[in-house]
MARMARTI-179556 format. One record per residue: residue in three letters; x, y negated, z of N, C-alpha, C in turn. Coordinates in Angstrom, 3 decimals. Atoms other than C-alpha are relative to their C-alpha. Layout:
N
ALA/X/Y/Z/X/Y/Z/X/Y/Z
...
% end
This chain:
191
UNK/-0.194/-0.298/1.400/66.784/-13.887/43.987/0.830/-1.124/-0.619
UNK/-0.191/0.529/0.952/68.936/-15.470/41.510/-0.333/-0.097/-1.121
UNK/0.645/0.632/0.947/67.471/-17.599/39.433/0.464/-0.868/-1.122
UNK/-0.841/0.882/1.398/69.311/-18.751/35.923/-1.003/-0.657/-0.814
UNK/0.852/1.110/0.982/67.649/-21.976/34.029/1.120/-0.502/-0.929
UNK/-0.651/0.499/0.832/68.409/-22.872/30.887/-0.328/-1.246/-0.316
UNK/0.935/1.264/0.177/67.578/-26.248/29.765/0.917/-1.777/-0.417
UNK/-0.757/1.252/0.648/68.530/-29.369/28.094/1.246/-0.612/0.588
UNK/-0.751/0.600/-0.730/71.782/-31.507/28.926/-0.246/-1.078/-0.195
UNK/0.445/1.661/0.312/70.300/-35.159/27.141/-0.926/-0.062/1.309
UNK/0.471/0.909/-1.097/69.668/-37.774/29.793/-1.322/-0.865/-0.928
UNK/0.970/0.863/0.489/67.292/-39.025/27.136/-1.378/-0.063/-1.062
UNK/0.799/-0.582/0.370/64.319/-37.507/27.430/-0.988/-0.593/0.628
UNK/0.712/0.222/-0.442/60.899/-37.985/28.420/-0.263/0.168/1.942
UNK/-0.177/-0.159/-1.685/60.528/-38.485/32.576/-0.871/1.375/0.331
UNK/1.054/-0.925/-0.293/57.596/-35.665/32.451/1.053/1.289/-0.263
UNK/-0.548/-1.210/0.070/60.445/-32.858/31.498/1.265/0.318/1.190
UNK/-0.915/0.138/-1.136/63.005/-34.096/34.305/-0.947/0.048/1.333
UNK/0.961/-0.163/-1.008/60.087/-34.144/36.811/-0.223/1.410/0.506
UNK/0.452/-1.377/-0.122/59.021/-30.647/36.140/1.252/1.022/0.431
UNK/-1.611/-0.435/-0.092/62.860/-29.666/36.171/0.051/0.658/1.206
UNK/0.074/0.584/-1.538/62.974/-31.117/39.449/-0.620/1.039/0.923
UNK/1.059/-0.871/-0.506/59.914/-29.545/41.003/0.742/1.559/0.230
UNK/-0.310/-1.398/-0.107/60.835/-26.018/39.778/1.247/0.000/0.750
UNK/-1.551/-0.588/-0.492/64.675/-26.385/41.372/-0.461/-0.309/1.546
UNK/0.816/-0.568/-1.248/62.547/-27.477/44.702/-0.682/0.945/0.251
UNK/0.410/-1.265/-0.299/60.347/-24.694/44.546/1.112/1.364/0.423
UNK/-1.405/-1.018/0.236/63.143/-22.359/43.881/0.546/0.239/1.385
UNK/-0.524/0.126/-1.699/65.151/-23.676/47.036/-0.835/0.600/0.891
UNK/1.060/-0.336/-0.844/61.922/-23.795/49.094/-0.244/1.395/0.772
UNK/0.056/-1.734/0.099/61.519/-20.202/48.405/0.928/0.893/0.066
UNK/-0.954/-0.720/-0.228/64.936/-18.901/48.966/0.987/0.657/-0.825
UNK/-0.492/-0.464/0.984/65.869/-18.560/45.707/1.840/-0.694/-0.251
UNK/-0.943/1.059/0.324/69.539/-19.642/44.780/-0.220/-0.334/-1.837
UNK/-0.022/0.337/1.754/69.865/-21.205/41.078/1.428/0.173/-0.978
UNK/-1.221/-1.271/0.890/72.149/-19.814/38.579/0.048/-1.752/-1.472
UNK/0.062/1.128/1.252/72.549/-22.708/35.706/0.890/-0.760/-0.524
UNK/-1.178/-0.213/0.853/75.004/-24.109/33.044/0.989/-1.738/1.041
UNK/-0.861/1.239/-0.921/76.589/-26.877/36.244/-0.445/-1.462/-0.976
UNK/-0.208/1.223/0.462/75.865/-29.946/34.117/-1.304/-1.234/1.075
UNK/1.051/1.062/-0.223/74.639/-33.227/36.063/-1.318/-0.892/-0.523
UNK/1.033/0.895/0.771/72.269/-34.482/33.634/-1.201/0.375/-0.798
UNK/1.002/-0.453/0.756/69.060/-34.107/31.636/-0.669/1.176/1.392
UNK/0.861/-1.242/-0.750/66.914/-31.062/32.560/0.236/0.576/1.048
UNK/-0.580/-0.928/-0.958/69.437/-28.983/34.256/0.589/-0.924/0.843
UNK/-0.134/0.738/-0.729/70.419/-31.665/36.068/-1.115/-0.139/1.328
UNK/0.956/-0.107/-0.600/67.144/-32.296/37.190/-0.352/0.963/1.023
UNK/0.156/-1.355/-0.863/66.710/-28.499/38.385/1.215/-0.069/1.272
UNK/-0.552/0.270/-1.443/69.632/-28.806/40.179/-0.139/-1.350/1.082
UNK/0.381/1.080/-1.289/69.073/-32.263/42.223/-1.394/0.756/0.405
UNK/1.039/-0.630/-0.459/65.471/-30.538/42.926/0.588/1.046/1.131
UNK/-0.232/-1.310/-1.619/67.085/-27.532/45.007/1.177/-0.704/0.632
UNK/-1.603/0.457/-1.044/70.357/-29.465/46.289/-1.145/-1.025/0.825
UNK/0.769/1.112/-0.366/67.596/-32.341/47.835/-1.197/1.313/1.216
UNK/0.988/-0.607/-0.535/65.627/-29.270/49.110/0.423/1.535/1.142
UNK/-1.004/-0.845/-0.501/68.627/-27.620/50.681/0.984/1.478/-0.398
UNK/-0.198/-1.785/0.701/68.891/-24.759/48.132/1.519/0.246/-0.307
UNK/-1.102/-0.604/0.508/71.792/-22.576/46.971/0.459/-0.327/-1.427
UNK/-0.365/0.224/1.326/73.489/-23.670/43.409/0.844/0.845/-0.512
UNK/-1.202/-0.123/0.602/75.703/-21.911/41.271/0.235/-0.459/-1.069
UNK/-0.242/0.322/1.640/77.053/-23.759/38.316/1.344/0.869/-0.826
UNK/-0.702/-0.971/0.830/78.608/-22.354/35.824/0.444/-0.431/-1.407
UNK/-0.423/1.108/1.359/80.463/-24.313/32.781/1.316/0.319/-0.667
UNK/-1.282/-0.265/0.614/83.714/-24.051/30.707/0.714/-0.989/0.679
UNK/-0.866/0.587/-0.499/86.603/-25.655/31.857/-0.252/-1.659/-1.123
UNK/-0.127/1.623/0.987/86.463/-28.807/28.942/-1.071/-1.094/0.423
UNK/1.313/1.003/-0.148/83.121/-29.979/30.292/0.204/-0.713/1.526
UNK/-0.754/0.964/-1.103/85.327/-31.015/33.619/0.153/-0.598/0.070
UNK/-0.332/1.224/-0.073/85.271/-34.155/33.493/-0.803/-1.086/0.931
UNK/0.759/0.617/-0.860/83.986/-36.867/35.325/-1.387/-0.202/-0.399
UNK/1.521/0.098/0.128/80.083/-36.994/35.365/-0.508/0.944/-0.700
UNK/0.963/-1.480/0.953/79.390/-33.879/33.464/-0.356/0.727/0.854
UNK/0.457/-1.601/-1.231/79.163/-31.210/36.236/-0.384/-0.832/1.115
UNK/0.542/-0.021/-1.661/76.923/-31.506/39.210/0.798/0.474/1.184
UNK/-0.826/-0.411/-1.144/79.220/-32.218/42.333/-1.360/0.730/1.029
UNK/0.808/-0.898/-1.188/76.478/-30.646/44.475/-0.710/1.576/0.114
UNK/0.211/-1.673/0.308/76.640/-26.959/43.412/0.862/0.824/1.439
UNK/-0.400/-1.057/-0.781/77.112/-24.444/46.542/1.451/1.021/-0.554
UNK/-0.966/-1.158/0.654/79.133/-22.263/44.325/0.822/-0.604/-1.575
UNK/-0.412/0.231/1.981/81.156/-23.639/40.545/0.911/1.198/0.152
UNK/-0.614/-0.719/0.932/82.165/-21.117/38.285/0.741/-0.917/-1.556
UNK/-0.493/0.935/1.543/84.710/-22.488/35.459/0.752/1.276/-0.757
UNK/-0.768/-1.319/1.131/85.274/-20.331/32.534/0.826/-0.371/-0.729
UNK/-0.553/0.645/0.877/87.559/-20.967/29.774/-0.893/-0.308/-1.401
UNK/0.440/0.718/1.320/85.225/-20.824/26.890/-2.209/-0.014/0.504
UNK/1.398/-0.122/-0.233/81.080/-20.741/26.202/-0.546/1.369/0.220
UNK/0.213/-1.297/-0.382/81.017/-17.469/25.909/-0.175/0.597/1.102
UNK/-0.350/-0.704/-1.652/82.455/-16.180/29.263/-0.901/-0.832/0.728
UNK/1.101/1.315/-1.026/79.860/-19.622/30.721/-1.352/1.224/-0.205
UNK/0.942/-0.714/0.015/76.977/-17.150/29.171/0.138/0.948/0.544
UNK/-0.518/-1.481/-0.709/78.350/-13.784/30.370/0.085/0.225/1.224
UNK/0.144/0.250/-1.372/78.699/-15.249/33.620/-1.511/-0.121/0.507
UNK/1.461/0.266/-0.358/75.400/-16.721/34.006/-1.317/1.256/-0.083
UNK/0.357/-1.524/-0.347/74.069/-13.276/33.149/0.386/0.652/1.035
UNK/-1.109/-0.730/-1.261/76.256/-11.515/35.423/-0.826/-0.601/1.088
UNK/0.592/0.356/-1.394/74.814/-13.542/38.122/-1.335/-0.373/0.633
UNK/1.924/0.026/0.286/71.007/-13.679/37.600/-0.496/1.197/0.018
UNK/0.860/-0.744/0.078/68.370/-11.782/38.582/-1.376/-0.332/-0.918
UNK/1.555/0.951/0.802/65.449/-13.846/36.647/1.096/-0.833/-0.891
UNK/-0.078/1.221/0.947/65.521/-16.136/33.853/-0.947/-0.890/-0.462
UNK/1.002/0.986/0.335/64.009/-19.249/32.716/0.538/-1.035/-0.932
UNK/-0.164/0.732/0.998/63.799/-21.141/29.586/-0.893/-1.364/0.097
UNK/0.846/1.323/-0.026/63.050/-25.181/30.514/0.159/-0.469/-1.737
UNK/-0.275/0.980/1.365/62.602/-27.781/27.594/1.516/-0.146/-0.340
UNK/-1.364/-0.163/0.416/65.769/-27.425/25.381/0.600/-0.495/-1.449
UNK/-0.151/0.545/1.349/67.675/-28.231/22.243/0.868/1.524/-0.042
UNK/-0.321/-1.084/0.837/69.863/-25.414/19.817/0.952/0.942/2.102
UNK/-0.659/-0.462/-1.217/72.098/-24.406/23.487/-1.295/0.746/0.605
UNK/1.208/-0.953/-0.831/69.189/-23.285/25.599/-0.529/1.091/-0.842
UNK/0.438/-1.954/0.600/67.647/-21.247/22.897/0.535/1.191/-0.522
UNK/-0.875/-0.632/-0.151/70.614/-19.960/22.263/0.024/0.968/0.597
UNK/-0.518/-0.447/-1.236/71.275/-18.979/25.766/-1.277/1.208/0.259
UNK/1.095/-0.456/-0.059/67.301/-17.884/26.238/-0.014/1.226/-0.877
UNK/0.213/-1.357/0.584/67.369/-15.180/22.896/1.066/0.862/0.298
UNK/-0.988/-1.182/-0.409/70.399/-13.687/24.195/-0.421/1.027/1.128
UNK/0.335/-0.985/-0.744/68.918/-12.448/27.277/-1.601/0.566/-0.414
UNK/1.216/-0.991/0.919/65.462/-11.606/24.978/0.224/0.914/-0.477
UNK/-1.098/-1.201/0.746/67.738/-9.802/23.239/-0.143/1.263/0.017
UNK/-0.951/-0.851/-0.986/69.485/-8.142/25.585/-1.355/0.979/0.651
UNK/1.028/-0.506/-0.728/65.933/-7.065/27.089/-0.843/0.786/-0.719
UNK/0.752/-1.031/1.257/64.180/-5.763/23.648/1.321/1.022/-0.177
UNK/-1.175/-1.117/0.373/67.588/-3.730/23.333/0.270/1.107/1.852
UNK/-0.097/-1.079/-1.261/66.946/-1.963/26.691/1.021/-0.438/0.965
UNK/-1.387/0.286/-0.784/70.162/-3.328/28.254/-0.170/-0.404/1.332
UNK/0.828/0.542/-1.416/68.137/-5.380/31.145/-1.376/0.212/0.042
UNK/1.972/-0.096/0.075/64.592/-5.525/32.151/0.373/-1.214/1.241
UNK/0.390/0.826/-1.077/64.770/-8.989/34.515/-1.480/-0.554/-0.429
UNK/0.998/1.061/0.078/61.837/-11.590/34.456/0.635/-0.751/-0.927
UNK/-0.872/1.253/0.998/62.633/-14.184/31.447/-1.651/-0.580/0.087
UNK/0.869/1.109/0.750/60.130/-17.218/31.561/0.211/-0.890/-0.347
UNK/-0.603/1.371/0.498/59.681/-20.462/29.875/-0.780/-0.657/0.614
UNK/0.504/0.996/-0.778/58.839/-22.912/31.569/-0.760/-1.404/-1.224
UNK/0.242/1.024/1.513/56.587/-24.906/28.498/-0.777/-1.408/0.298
UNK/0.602/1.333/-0.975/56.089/-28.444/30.528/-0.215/-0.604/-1.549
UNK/0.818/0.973/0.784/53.743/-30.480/28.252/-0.215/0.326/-1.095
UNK/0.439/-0.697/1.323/53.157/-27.603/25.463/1.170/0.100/-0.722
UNK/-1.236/0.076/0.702/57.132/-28.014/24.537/0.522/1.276/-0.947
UNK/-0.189/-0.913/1.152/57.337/-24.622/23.025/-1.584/0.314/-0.262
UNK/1.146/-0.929/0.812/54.179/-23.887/21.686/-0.125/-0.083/-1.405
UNK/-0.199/-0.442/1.060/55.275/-24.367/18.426/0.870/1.105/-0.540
UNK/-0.731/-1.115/-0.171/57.964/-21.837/19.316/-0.408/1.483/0.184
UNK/1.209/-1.191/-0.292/55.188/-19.078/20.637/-0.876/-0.026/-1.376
UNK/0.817/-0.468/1.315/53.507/-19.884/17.201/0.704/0.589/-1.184
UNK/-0.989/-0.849/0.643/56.276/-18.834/15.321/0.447/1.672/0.307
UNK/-0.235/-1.529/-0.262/56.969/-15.930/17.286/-1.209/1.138/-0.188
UNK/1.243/-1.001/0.108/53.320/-14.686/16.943/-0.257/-0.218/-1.758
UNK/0.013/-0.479/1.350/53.627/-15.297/13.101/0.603/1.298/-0.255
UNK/-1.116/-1.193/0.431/56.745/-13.180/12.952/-0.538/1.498/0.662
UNK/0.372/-1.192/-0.275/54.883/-10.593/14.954/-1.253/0.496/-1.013
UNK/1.311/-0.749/1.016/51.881/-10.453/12.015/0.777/0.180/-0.719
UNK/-1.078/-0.563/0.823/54.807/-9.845/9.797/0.913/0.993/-0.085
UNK/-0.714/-1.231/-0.141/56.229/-6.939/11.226/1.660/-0.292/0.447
UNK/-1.426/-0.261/-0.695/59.782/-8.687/12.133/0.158/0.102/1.517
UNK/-0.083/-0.476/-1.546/58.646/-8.162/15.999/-1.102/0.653/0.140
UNK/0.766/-0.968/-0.151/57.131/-5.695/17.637/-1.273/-0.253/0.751
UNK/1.006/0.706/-0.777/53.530/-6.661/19.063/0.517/0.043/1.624
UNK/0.163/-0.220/-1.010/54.951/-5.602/22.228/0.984/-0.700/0.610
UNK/-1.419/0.940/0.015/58.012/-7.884/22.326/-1.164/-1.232/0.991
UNK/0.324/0.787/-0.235/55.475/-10.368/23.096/-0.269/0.212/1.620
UNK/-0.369/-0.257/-1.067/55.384/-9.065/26.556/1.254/0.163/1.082
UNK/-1.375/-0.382/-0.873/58.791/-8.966/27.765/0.287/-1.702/0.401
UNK/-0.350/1.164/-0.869/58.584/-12.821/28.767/-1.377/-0.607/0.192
UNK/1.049/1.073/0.041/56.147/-15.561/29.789/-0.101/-1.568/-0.211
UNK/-0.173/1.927/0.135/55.042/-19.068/28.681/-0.957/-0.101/1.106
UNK/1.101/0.218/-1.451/53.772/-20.638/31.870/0.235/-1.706/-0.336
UNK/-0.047/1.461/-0.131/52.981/-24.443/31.893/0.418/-0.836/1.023
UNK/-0.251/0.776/-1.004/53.832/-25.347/35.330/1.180/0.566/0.952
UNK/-0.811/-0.254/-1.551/56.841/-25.004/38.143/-0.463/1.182/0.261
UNK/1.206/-1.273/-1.272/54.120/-22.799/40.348/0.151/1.117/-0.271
UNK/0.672/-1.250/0.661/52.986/-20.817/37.555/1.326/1.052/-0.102
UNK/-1.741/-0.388/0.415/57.066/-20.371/36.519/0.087/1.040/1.252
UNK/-0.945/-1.089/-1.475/58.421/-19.331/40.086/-1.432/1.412/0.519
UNK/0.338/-0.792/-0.348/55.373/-17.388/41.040/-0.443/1.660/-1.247
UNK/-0.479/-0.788/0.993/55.790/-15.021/37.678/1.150/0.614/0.253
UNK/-1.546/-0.901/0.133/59.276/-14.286/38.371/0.056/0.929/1.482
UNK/0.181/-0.478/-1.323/58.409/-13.415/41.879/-0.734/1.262/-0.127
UNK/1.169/-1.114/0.098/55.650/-11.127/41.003/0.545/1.046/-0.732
UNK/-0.575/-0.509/1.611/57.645/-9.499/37.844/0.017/1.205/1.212
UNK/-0.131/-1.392/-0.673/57.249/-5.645/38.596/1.020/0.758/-1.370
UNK/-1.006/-1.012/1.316/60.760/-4.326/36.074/-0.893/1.321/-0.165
UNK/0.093/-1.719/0.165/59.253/-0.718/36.931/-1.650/-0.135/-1.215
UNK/1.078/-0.621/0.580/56.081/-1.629/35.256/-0.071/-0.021/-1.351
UNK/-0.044/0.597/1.020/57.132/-2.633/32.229/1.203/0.965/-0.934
UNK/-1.471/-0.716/0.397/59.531/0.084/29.986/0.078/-0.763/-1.465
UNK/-0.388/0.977/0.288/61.482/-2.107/27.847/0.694/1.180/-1.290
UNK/-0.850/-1.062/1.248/63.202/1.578/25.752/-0.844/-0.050/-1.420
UNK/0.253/-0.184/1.419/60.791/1.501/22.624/-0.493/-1.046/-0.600
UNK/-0.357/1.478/1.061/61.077/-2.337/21.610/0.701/-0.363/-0.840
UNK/-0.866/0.554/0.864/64.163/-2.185/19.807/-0.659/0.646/-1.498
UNK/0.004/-0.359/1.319/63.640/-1.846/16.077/1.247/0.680/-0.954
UNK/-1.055/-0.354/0.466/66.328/0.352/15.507/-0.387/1.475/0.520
% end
């Protein structure tokens, strides 16, 4: 399976969110998965990728052409994709994912993350989307979203089309398990 992580590019973060990174891009490998993710050497996604390149795994990065420069992109990606803008970097990274996963992030990741929520309450896909919430990092994000669902701007059932999992394990063995057929994804949109 291809496996797309989204996830921070700051190198200057707590060691407990580059750890977990880590972990999950070993698991990943371990398990045969290749990784799908935005090519950058550093921070989170960094992390994920040294985790599966260290563990022999498959990479594909995937970045705009401007972020070419020296030390931005992970030389140890199996596969780079270079787009010209951010756009075509997201479109791609769709395109080439079977699963998704939302690590610890800033405005980019959640970005990247509600597009394929989106895309999944609008019927368009049905993959696996989890977040990976190392050390409770969104759970102010899950409390927001379960306000907005006592408010009627989501649908109680929205809250099913992804998972918050706390650990690596919990992460990869969710996306593994994900049954698309059991889950019909046609009467979420609010339209």
């Amino acid at each position: 399976m291809n496996i797309c992580l989204y996830g921070a590019s700051s190198p200057a973060l707590d060691c407990a969110y580059f750890d977990a990174a880590e972990e999950f891009g070993r698991l990943l490998a371990k398990n045969g998965h290749t990784l799908v993710y935005g090519g950058g050497a550093q921070g989170v996604m960094g992390a994920a990728a040294r985790g599966a390149a260290d563990a022999g795994g498959k990479i594909t990065g995937i970045a705009p052409n401007f972020l070419n420069v020296d030390g931005i992109l992970f030389d140890r990606c199996t596969e780079f994709i270079l787009t010209d803008t951010m756009a075509e970097r997201k479109a791609a990274m769709i395109a080439h994912a079977d699963a998704f996963v939302m690590a610890p992030g800033g405005f980019g990741t959640l970005e990247e993350f509600f597009e394929v929520l989106t895309l999944k309450q609008l019927g368009r896909h049905n993959p696996a989307i989890a977040v990976l919430n190392t050390g409770g990092f969104y759970d102010s994000l899950q409390s927001f979203v379960r306000s907005a669902v006592e408010r009627r701007f989501i649908r109680p059932a929205c809250l099913q089309i992804y998972a918050l999992l706390p650990t690596p394990e919990e992460t990869l063995a969710y996306l593994e398990q994900y049954d698309a057929a059991a889950l019909d994804v046609r009467h979420l949109k609010n339209i």
